[in-house]
N, C-alpha and C positions, 0 to 999 in steps of 0.2 A: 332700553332692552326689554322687550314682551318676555311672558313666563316660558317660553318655549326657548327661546334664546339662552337666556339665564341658566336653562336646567343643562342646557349642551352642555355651557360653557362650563358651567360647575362639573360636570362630569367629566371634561377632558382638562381641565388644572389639574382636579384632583387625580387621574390618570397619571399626568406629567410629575407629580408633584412624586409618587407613589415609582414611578418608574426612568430615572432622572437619565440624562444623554439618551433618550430613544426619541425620533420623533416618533408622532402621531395625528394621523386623520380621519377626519370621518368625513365618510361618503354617502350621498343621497342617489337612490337610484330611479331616473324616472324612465316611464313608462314611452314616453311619447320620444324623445329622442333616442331611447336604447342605449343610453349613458351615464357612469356612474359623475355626479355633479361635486366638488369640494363642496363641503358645509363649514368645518372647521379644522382648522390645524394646535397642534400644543408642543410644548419641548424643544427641542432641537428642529431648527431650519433647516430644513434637507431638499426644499424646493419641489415638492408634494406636484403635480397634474394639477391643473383645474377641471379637467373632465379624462374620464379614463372611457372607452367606448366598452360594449361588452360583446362585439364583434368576435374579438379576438380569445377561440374556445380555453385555451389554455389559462386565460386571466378569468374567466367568468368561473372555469370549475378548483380555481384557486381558491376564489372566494368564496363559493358558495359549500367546500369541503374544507377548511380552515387551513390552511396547507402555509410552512413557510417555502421563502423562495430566494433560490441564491444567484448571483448572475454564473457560474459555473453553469448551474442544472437547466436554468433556460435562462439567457444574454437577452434576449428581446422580450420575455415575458416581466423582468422585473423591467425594463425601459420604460414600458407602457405608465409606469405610477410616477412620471418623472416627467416634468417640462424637461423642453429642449435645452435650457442654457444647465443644466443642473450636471453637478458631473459625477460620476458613479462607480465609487471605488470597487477594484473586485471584490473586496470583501463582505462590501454590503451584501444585507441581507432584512427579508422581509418575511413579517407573519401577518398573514390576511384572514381576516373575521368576518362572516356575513352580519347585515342587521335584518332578522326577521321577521316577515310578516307574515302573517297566514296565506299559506299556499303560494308566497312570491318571494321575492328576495326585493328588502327593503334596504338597503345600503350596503356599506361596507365599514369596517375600522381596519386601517393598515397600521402597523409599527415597524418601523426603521430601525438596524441597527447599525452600528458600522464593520463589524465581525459576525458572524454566526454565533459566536462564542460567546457574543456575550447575554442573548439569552442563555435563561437560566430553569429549570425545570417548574417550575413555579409562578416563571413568565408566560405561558400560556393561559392554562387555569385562572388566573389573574385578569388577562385581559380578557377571556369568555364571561368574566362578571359585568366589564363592563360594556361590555356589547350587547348582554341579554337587558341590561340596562336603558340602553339606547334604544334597542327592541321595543319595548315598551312602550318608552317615549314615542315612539314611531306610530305604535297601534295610536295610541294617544290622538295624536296630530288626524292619521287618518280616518277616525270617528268622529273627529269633530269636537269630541268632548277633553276638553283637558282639565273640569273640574271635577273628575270621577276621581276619588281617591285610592290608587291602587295599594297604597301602605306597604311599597317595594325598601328593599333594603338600603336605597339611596337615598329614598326619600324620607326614612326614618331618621338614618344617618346625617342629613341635613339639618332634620328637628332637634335632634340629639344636641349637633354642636349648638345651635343655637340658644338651645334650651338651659345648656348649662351652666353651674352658678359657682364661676372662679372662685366664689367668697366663701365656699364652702371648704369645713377642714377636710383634710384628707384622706380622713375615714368615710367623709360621706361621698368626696369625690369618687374613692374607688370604687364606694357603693352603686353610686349613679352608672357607673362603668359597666359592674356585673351584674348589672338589672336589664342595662340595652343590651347585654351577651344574652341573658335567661331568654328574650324574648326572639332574638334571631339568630340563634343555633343551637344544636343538640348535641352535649358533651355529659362524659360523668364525671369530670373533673377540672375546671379550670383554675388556673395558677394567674396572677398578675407578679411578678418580680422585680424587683427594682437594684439596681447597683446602691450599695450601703454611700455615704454623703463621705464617712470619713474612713474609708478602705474600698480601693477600686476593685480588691481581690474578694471582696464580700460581696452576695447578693442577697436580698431581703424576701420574703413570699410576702409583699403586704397583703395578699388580699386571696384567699383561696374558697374555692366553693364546690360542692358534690363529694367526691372519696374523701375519704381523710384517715385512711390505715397507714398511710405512709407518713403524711405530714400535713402541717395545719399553717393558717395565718401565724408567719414571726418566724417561721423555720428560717436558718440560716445556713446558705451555699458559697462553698469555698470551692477554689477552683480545683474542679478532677475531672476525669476521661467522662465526659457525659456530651447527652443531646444540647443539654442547655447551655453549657462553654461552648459548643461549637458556634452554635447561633449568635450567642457574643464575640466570637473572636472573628468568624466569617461574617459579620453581619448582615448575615443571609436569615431567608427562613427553612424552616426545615418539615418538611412534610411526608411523612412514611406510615406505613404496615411497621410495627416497630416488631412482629417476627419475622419481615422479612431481610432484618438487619443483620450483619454479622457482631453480634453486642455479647463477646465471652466476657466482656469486662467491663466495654461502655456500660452506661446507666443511663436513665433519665434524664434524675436530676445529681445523684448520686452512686457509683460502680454498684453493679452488683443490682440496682432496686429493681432490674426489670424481669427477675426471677421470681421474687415476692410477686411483685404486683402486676401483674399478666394483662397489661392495656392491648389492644390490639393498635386504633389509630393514634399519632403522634401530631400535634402540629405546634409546632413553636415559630412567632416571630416578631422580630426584633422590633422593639420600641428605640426610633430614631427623631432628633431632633439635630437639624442641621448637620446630620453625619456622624453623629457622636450615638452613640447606644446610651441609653437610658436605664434599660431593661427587656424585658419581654413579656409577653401574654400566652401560655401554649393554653392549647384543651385538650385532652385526650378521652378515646374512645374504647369501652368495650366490643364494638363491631367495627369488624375489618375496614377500609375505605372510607370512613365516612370526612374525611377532611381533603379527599383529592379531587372534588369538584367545584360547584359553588360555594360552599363553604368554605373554603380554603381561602380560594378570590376574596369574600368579601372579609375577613379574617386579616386579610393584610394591609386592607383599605382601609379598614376601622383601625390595627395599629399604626399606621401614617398620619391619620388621625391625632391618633393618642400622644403620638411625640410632640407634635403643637400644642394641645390642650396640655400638657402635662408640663410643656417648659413656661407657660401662658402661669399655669396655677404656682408654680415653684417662685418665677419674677413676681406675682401678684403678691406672694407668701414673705417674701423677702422685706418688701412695704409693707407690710401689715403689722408683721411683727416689730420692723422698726419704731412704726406711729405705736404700737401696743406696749412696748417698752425702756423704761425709765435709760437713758442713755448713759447715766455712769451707773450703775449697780449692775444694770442688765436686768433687772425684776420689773415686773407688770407695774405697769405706772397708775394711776389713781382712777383715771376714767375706766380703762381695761379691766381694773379690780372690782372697778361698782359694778361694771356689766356682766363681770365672770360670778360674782358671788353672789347675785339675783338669779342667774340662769343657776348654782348649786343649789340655792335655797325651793326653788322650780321641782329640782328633781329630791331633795331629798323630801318636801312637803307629797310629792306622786307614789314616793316610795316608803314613805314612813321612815327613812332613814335618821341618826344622830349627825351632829353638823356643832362646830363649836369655833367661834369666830375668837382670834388673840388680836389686840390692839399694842404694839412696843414702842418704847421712846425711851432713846438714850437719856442716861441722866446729866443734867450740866454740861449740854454740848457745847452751848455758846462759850463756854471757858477755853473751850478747843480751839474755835477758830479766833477766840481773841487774843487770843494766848501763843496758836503757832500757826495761824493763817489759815485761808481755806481749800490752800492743795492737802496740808495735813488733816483736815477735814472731811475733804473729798476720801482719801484713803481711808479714816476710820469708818466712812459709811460705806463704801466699797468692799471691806473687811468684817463690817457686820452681816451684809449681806450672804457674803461665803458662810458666815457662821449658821445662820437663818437654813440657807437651803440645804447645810449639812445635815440639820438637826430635826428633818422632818423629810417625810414620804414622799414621792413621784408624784403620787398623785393629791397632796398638798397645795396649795394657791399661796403663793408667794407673794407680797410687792409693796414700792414703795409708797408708804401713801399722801409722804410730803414729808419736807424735812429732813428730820433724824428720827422720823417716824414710820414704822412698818406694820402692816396688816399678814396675818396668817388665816387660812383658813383650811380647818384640819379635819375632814371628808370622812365621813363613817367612824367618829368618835365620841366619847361621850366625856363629862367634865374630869372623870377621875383619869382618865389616860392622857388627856389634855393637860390635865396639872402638873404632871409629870415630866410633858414634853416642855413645859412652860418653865417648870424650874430647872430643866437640863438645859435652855436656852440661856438662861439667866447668869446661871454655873459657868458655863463655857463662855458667855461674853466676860464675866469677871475674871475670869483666869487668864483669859489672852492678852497675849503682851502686844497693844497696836505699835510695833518697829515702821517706821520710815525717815528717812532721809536722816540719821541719827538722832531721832525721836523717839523717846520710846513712854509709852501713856499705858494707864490702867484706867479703865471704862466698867460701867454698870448701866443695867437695862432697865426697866417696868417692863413691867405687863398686868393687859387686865382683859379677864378670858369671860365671854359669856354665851349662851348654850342655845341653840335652838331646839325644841318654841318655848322653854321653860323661861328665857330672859327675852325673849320679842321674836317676833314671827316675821316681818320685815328688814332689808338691809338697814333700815333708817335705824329701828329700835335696837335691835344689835348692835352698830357703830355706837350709837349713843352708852348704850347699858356697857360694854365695853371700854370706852373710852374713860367712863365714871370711874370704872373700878381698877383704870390703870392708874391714874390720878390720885385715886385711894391711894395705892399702892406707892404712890411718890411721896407723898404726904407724910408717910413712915419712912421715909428719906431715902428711897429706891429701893437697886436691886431687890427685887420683891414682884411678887404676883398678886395681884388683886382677883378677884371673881365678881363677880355680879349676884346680887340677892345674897352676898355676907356684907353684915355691916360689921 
């Protein structure tokens, strides 16, 4: 398939993919027979012409004035876009696009529907993006030059996908998201939202950029009379002048906010992956209009998009975290830990920040499992674990680091609040009663804490100067805290 081929065909999947039960064609018009020629078809089989003549005035000013067309309004005009064996419900119905070229008419895009009704207001608009698309490509073709880089929206949009790097977290993904928004369109607010993972009646703002008197990245929407339920419940998009709504009560994104916050244009739409809503992306405008043309079109292409790329990063995330984490505790497993606490040590040496690495180890485990096996075993390290991640912060590094041994690493602190947390760990493992299966044990911990870069400026030195001073600390027969550089 040559580069010319390729780019059609990418543009009419992505069409298909973007506008599902419509067919769709596109038409070549030439010059010498005064006929429009099929190039390509997408979607739904509807048995498209292979040449439509442009003889017939009523089809040529269809197309060249973008006109839809019903078999009521004219029975032989829509005929014309249709082989003979093809059969052609009354309902059908047709929107025709020209593809232009300087001073001529360079093809055509027809879409098919099977009712009138079931375009949709934002079906149009939509396909004029990607007609001016093909436009292009058209000039393209006819200059001769197809290695002129026009840096068009589709062809960004293709760079985009391909560009992107699933393995990134989620923060940089959305980043990556509202960077390719900064550079092809003009908003003074955009929102990315996401349906919350464990409440389908929760939606998340992961990711917001420009105004922020209303609300910021983290805000959370619960279902009420707004622009943004609608778009989820119709999973449609939604495109308006939001004064020219009747909104006494509707909101935004919540009743009431569009008194405060006086946007003029609106656009929300749906983030869809196999039919399912995921979320949405809106932008809104302080000038009237500005989302009811091309912008709008290409708005809905880049979220069709986004539902693949986004169910693509969620499956990818799935695996990662699995291979990243210990299988019976659920905490960062030892390789994940060495990579996660090199990248902290990264940032707090860039920021001058405090950093204070904990080494723990049950004391006298092995009496555990020789004593009452190693399902009872598996529970007490599965129960130290819940103790571990109770007793320290979000943003803490948890994990196993083999054994009945645990690494902590405790983010913007320093030895004296570290000490603290180290013997509140210690406390709370001594006191718990390990209950299972009518089992019931008393357990004690180590620990041995040492500081960045007062005790090693490296994960290696750390681990090590750690490790020492938990060992200290057993050596006085447990439960106990060791430190580093106390002898």
């Amino acid at each position: 398939m040559n580069d010319v081929s390729f780019r059609v065909r990418f543009l009419m999947d992505l069409m298909a993919d973007i506008m599902p039960n419509f067919g769709i064609a596109y038409y070549d018009f030439s010059n010498n027979s005064e006929a429009f020629s099929l190039v390509e078809t997408a979607g739904e089989d509807v048995g498209f012409a292979t040449e439509i003549s442009s003889s017939e005035n009523s089809v040529t000013f269809a197309i060249s004035n973008g006109k839809f067309i019903t078999p009521r309004e004219n029975d032989n005009a829509i005929k014309v876009f249709f082989s003979k064996e093809s059969k052609i419900s009354e309902s059908s119905s047709l929107l025709t696009l020209p593809i232009r070229l300087t001073g001529s008419n360079g093809g055509a895009l027809i879409i098919h529907a099977n009712q009138f009704s079931d375009f949709k207001d934002y079906h149009k608009p939509l396909a004029e993006s990607f007609a001016l698309a093909l436009s292009t490509l058209s000039k393209e073709i006819l200059s001769g030059d197809l290695t002129v880089e026009h840096f068009s929206f589709f062809q960004q949009l293709e760079s985009f996908q391909a560009d992107l790097d699933i393995v990134r977290s989620k923060e940089q993904f959305l980043d990556s998201i509202t960077e390719f928004c900064r550079k092809n369109f003009t908003f003074d607010k955009l929102s990315i939202i996401l349906f919350s993972d464990h409440d389908i009646n929760d939606a998340i703002a992961e990711k917001v950029i420009g105004y922020s008197k209303d609300f910021t990245t983290g805000a959370i929407f619960q279902r009420q009379n707004s622009l943004l339920w609608e778009i989820f419940d119709k999973k449609e998009p939604v495109i308006c002048d939001v004064l020219d709504l009747d909104l006494e009560t509707m909101g935004r994104f919540i009743e009431d906010d569009i008194k405060e916050h006086k946007f003029f244009s609106y656009i929300g739409v749906p983030i869809k992956s196999k039919g399912k809503v995921m979320g949405c992306l809106s932008m809104e405008s302080f000038i009237p209009g500005r989302f009811k043309a091309k912008e709008g079109g290409n708005l809905q292409i880049l979220c069709s998009r986004l539902g693949l790329l986004l169910d693509w990063w969620k499956k990818f995330n799935v695996v990662r975290e699995t291979a990243m984490h210990d299988s019976l505790t659920g905490l960062l497993n030892h390789g994940s830990f060495i990579e996660l606490f090199q990248q902290e040590l990264q940032r707090v040496g860039r920021y001058n920040e405090e950093l204070v690495l904990l080494i723990l180890d049950l004391d006298k485990f092995k009496r555990i499992n020789d004593t009452y096996g190693h399902l009872y075993g598996d529970y007490v390290l599965k129960d130290t674990s819940e103790i571990l991640k109770n007793a320290v912060r979000n943003i803490d590094v948890v994990a196993r680091y083999g054994g009945e041994e645990f690494a902590i690493v405790l983010v913007k602190a320093g030895k004296k609040d570290s000490f603290e947390t180290a013997k509140r760990i210690v406390s709370s493992v001594a006191e718990h009663d390990f209950k299972y299966d009518g089992i019931s044990v008393k357990m004690t911990i180590s620990v041995g804490m040492a500081e960045y870069p007062f005790d090693g400026k490296s994960a290696k030195e750390l681990i090590g100067n750690a490790d020492n001073a938990m060992y200290e600390a057993k050596k006085k027969g447990g439960d106990h805290v060791g430190i580093a550089g106390n002898d």
